[in-house]
Phi, psi and omega in degrees: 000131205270197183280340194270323165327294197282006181262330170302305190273358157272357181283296188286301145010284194285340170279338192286322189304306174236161177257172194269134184281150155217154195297339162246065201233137179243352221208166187212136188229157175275134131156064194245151179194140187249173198264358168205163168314309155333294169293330151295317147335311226248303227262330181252281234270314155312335165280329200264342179251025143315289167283007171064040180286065164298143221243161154267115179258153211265319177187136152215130209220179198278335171227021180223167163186117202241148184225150171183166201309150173265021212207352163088022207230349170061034200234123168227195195215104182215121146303123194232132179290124162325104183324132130100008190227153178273013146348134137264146169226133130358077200215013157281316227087232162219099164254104175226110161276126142242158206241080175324121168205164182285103102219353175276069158010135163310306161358280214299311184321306199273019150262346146322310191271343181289313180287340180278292202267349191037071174200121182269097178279141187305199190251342194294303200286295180342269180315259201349316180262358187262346200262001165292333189253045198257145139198143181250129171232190207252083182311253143062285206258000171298321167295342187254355200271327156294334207270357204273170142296145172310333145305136205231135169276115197204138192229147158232172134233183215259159169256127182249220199077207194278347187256118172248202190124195166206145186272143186211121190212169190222161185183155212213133187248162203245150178322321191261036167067013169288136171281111170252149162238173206280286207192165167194145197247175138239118224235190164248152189286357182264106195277358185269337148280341180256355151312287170332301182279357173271294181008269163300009164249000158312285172358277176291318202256344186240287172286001173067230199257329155006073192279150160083012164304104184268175190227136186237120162181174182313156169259035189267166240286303179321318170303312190318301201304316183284318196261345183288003197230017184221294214286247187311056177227133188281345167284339176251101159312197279317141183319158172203166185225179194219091200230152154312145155306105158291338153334290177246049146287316188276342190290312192278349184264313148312356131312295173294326201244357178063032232207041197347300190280009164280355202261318173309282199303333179298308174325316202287308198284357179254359154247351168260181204256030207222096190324310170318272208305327167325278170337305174311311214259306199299267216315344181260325160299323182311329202286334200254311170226121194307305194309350193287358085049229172334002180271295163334304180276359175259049153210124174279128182329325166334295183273005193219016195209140211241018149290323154324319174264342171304298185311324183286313194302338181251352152301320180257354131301323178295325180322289169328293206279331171308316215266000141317319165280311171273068153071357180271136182254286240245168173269178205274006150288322190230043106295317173304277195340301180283007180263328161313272204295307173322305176301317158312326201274331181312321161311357229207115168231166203231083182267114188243156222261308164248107176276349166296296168211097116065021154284125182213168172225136177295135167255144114257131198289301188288357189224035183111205178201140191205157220219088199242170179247087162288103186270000000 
């Protein structure tokens, strides 16, 4: 059998197996495969401006290609060219979530639940449930909000009556030690999504471009999870950091432990400035509740305690005054820097030639002399 034979017959193999897009296929599934990268291409953007989409594409490489919503909608595409053939095939599939939010077309919502669940909801039940995920923020303090401490606080409590749920809201103090608030949500009680998504509109919509925004708030495990992973993550820009309440550090550890005056000394080691006295006072909790040990080693001091922040600041005054006593005006960032450009410029003499009008001529040593106007 000769090679174009048996490549015939692995062609038709792989078609029997999976199908071949044609113009009258409306919808793209996985292991679906076009006869060329071109043509796939042309087939996602045509499904997508169907659907009133825009789309980013993610790689695109000579034998791959991925695509996916510009929008946070959570629909991608990713193709791999077929061995030894210009094939494209489908072979991630369609990952697709959706995550109700006021910016998600009715549209999209009830074709979502039709292609997952093959059940078509009106659009009256649709807007209801996309008008659960409403948040209001404060045009006023938003704008005003550079003007704040880098910090943003964010809380929730439960709703009761006939409306349930939970209210979840940020707020910002002001130069003068004022509570402005941010934003406020009214939310569904399964809270690792609807964190996420007021979060990233914290993000998006209030700091912006903002470096160094830090978020102060409980630690239970679901907020945590939501924030190392939108907030606190060094891959997502702009950076942002994350500390604890301390209220309720000390509210959930007189929870565990029943122990007002252990609950009193927590306050005290999360407000003084002083490491000694820190240290001093957690040792007078262990004498009182052993286990709190072990409470204790699952929080880095860091986030919940404000000697902590004092010691980097009396770290970075020693730093500062040793490199003050051995001769450094600058830090070692923009000392390499002049040290840099100093070197180059050494190589460089200045000579003149007419000083009336502003002729001189340049030496560089290693490479000659050349002849410039220096006004």
């Amino acid at each position: 059998m000769c090679i174009s034979t048996m490549m015939v017959l692995s062609l038709a193999a792989t078609l029997e197996r999976w199908p071949l897009w044609d113009s009258e296929i409306a919808h793209l599934e996985k292991g679906m495969i076009f006869s060329d990268k071109k043509s796939l291409v042309h087939v996602v953007q045509l499904y997508n401006l169907k659907r009133n989409r825009e789309c980013k594409v993610i790689e695109s490489k000579g034998n791959s290609w991925v695509v996916e919503w510009k929008h946070d909608y959570n629909w991608r595409v990713q193709a791999t060219k077929l061995k030894d053939k210009d094939f494209f095939q489908i072979r991630k599939g369609l990952k697709r979530r959706i995550s109700i939010s006021p910016e998600l077309p009715l549209a999209t919502i009830i074709e979502v639940m039709m292609e997952k669940f093959q059940f078509t909801i009106s659009y009256k039940k649709t807007w209801h449930a996309r008008k659960k995920a409403v948040a209001m923020a404060f045009k006023p303090a938003i704008k005003g909000f550079k003007y704040c401490h880098p910090v943003i606080c964010i809380d929730d409590t439960h709703l009761y009556g006939k409306y349930e749920g939970k209210i979840v809201a940020a707020t910002a103090v002001t130069a003068a030690n004022k509570i402005i608030p941010l934003a406020f949500a009214v939310v569904d009680k399964k809270m690792i999504k609807s964190w996420g998504w007021f979060i990233t509109l914290i993000r998006r919509r209030v700091c912006r471009d903002l470096e160094g925004v830090t978020l102060i708030s409980d630690r239970y495990t679901t907020l945590l999870s939501v924030v190392s992973r939108i907030w606190n993550n060094p891959a997502v820009q702009p950076r942002g950091y994350h500390r604890y309440c301390l209220r309720y550090v000390c509210s959930n550890f007189n929870k565990r432990f029943g122990n007002t005056v252990a609950k009193d000394l927590v306050w005290r080691a999360g407000s003084v400035r002083q490491v000694r006295k820190f240290n001093k006072i957690i040792e007078d909790i262990y004498k009182l509740e052993k286990n709190a040990e072990w409470r204790f080693s699952r929080m880095n001091p860091i986030h919940w305690t404000l000697c902590q922040l004092v010691k980097y600041f009396d770290e970075g005054k020693i730093i500062v005054e040793n490199a003050s006593n051995w001769g450094h005006l600058y830090t070692s960032n923009v000392q390499r820097w002049i040290n840099e450009h100093q070197a180059k410029a050494n190589v460089h003499m200045l000579v003149p030639i007419n000083r009336e009008t502003g002729k001189y001529e340049v030496r560089t040593a290693p490479y000659g002399m050349g002849v410039v106007l220096v006004k």
